[in-house]
C-alpha positions as CSV (number, residue, x, y, z in Angstrom):
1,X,-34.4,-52.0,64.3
2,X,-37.9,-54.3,63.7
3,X,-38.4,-57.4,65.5
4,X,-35.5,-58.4,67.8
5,X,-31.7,-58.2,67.7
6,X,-29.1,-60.4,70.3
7,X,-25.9,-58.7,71.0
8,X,-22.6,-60.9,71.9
9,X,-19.6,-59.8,73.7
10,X,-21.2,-57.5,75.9
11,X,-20.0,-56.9,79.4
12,X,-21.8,-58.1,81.8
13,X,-23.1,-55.6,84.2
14,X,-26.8,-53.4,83.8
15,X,-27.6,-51.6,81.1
16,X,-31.1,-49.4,80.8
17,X,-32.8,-47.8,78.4
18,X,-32.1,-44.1,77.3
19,X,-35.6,-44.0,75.3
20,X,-37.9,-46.8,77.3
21,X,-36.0,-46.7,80.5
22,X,-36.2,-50.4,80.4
23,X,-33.7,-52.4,82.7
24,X,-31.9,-55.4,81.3
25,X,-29.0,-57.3,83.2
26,X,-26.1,-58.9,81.1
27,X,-24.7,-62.1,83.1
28,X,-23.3,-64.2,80.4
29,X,-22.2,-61.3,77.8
30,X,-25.8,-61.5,75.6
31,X,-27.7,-58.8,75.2
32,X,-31.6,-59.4,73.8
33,X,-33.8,-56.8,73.4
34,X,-37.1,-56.7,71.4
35,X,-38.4,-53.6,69.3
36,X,-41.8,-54.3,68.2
37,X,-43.2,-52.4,65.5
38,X,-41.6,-51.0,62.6
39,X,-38.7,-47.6,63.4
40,X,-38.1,-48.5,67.0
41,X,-34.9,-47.4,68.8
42,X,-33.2,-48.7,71.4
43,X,-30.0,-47.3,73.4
44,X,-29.2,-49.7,76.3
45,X,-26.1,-47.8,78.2
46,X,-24.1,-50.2,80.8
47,X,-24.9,-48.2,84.3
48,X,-27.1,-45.5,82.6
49,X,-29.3,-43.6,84.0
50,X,-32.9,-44.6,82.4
51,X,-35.1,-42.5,79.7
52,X,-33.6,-39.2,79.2
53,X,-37.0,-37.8,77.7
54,X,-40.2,-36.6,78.6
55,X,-43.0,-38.4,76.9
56,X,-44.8,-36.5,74.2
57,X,-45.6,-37.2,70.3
58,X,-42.4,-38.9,69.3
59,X,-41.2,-40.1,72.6
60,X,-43.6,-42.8,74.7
């Protein structure tokens, strides 16, 4: 993903970040999220736990 992406039809609850650990809260079933750069992941998980890695080379 480059750029941004908005996801519909999401339930509403809070979702974090398995690579960033950001924190996002869904209230009206739209997820945004921004990836700047080029290659970026994001995996927002609905009452995850946050970044599941250490950083190092390929992880920040």
């Amino acid at each position: 993903m480059s750029g941004s992406a908005t996801y519909t039809g999401i339930p509403d609850g809070t979702y974090r970040d398995a690579v960033t650990g950001d924190t996002r809260t869904v209230s009206d079933g739209r997820l945004t999220v921004g990836a700047p750069g080029k290659g970026n992941l994001r995996v927002y998980v609905l009452n995850g736990p946050g970044k599941i890695g250490k950083d190092g080379p390929y992880l920040k």
